[in-house]
Wavefront OBJ file of the C-alpha trace (Angstrom):
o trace
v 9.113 -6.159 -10.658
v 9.906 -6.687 -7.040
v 11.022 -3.381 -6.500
v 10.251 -0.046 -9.092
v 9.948 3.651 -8.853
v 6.158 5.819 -9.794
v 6.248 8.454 -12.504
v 3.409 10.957 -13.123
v 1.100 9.360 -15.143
v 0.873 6.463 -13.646
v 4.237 5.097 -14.667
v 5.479 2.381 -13.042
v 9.363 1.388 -13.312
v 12.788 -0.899 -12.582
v 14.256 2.259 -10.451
v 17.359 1.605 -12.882
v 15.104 2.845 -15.418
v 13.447 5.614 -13.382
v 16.632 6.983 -12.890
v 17.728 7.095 -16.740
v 14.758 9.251 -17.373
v 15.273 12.086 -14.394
v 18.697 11.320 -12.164
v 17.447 14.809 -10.160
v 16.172 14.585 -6.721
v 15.080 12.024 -4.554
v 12.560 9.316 -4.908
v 10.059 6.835 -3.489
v 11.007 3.083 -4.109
v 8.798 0.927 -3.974
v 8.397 -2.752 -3.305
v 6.124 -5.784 -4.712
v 5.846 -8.895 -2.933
v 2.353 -10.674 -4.181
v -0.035 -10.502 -6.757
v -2.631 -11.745 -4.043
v -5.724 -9.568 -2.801
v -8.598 -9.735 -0.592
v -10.673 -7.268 -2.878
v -11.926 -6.695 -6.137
v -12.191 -3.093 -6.208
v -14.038 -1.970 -9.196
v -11.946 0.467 -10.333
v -8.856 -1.095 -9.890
v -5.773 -0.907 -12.310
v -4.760 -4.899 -11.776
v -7.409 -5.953 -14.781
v -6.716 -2.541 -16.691
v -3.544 -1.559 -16.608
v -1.470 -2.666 -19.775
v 2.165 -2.887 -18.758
v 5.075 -4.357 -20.963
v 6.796 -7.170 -19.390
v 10.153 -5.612 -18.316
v 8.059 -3.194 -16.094
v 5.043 -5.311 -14.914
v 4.020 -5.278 -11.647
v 2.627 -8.863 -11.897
v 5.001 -10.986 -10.478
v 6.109 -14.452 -12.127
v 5.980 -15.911 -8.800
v 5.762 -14.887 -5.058
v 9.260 -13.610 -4.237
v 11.044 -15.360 -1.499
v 12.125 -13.240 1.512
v 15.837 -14.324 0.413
v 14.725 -12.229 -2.874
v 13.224 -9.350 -1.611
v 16.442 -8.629 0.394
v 18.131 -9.072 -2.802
v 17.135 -6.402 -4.713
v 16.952 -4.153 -1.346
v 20.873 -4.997 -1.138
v 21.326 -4.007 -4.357
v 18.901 -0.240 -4.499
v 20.611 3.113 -4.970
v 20.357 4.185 -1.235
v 20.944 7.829 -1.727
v 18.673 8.479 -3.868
v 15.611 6.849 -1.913
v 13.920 9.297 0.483
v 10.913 6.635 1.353
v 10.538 2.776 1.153
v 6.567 1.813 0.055
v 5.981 -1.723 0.394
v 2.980 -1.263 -2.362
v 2.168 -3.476 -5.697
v -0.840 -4.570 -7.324
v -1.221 -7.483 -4.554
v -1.698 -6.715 -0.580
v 1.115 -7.109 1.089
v -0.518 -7.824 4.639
v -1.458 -11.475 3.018
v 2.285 -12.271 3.028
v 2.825 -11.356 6.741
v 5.665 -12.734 7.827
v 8.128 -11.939 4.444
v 6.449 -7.890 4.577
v 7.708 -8.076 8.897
v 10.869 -9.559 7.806
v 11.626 -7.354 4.891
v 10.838 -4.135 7.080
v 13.092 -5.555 9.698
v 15.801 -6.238 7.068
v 15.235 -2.421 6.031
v 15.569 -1.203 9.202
v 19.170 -2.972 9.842
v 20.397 -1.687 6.782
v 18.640 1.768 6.725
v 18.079 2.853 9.866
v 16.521 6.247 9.201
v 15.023 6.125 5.564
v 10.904 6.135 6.417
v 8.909 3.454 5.782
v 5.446 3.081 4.365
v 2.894 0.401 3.886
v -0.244 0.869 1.199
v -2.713 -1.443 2.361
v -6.522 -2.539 2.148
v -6.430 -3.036 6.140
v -8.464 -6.283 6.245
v -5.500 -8.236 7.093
v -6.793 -8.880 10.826
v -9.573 -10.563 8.596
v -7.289 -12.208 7.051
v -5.187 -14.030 9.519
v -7.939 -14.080 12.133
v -6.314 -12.017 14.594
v -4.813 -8.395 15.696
v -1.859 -7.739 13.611
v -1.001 -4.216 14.440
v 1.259 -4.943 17.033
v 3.886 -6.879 14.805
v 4.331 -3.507 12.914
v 5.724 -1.640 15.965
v 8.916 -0.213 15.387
v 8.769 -0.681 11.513
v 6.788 1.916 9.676
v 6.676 5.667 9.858
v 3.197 5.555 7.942
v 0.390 3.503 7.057
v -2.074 4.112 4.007
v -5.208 2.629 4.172
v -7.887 2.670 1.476
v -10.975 4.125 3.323
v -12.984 4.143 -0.327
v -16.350 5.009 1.077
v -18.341 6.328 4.074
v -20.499 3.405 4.810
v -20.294 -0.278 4.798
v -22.610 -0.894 1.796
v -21.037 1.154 -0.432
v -17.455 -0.262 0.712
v -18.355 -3.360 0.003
v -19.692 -2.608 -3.491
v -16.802 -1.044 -4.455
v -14.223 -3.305 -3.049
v -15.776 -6.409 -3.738
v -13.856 -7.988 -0.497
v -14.434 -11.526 -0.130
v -14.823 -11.143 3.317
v -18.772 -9.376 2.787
v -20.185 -6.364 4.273
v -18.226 -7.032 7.998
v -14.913 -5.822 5.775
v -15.687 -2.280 6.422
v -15.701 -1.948 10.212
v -13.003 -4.207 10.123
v -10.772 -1.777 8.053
v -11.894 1.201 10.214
v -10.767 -1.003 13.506
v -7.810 -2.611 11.630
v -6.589 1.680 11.390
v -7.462 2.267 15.275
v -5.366 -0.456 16.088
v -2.426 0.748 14.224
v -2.890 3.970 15.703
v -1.116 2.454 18.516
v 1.936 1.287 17.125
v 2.376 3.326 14.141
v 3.343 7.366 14.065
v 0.875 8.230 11.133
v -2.023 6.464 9.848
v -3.796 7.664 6.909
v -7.397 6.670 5.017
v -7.331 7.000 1.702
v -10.133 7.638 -0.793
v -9.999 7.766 -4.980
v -11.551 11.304 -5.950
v -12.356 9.678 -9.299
v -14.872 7.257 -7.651
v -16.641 9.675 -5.185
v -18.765 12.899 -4.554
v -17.260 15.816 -3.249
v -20.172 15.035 -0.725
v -18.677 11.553 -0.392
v -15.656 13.069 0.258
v -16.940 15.057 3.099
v -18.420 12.336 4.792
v -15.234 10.167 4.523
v -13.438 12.983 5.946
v -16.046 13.591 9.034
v -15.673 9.660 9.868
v -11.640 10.144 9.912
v -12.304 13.256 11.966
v -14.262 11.170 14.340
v -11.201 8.430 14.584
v -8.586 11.413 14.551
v -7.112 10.128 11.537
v -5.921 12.024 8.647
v -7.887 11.651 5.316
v -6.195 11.744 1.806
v -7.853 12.132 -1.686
v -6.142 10.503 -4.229
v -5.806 11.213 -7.672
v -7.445 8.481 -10.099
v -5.060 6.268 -12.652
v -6.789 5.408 -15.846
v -4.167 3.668 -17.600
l 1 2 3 4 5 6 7 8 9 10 11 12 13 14 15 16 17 18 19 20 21 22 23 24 25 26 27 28 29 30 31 32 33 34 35 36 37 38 39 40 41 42 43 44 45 46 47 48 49 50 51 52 53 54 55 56 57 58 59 60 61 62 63 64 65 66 67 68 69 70 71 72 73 74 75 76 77 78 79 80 81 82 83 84 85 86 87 88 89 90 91 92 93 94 95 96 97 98 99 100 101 102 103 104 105 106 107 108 109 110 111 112 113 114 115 116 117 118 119 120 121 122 123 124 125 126 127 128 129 130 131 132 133 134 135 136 137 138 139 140 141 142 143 144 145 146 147 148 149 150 151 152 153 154 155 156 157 158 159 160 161 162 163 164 165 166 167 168 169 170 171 172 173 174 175 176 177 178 179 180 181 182 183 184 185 186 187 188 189 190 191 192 193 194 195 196 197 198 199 200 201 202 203 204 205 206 207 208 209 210 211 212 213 214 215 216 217 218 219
């Protein structure tokens, strides 16, 4: 799926779909635009999560930027109170189609909010400061914080870019700070300590960024 809704329990599907099963309220959609990643996180859903094929958030192929727009032409507007460009892949490694699709939603919805869900190594990945290309684009950006220190980052995430990935991440958020209204670190409660916890949430209180624990999927 390019683009799908979430459901509680870790349900992930075609919005059409979403909105057979509760037409009531307002809801997220998000978008999916590469099964690529920098990390190997070990407790990651992309090896784990058993999806059937109509739903699947591995993609066939990496959608085009003319396909993206597609299926944003074609999404229920007024039922969408947020626009999450998400997936099982990281979006940052397809730079210029994630730029051009937020510009494309910001043409055609001006004042829906945008989000981005991201690792934040993707100054490591393109070798430069990216931060700046997001101005005007997103409302909020979610990065995955996942530990206090560098050695335990990287033994989580796996990244391929070794232990530097960690103070790359934290810099990668700084940078955004700049550009972007909200930036948020993210943690997995299932995967840490309350003491972890504490620690991750002293380091964001050092940066003056806002720390959120999320809830882990296991299926």
């Amino acid at each position: 799926m390019i683009v799908y809704a979430t459901h509680k329990g870790g349900k992930y599907l075609p919005f059409e779909e979403s909105l057979k099963i509760d037409n009531n309220g307002k809801r997220g959609l998000y978008v999916n635009i590469t099964n690529q990643c920098n990390c190997d996180c070990v407790f990651c859903l992309r090896q784990k999560k058993k999806m059937a094929e109509q739903s699947s958030l591995w993609l066939k192929h990496e959608p085009t930027i003319e396909e993206i727009k597609e299926e944003l032409k074609k999404a229920p507007w007024s039922v969408i109170n947020e626009i999450v460009f998400c997936g099982f892949g990281e979006p940052t490694l397809r730079l210029p189609e994630l730029i051009a699709a937020l510009q494309f939603v910001r043409e055609i919805q001006p004042n829906i909010p945008t989000r981005l869900n991201t690792n934040g190594l993707g100054e490591l990945a393109h070798d430069r400061e990216i931060a700046a290309d997001f101005e005007g684009l997103l409302d909020v950006v979610s990065i995955s914080l996942n530990a206090s220190t560098a050695e335990r980052y990287f033994k989580l995430t796996r990244a391929e870019y070794g232990i530097q990935s960690y103070e790359a991440m934290l810099t990668f958020a700084e940078h955004m700070k700049a550009y972007v209204p909200k930036v948020v670190l993210t943690i997995v409660d299932h995967v840490n300590s309350e003491e972890e916890i504490e620690r991750c949430r002293q380091i964001c209180n050092t940066r003056n960024l806002t720390l959120r624990v999320r809830p882990y999927e296991d299926s």
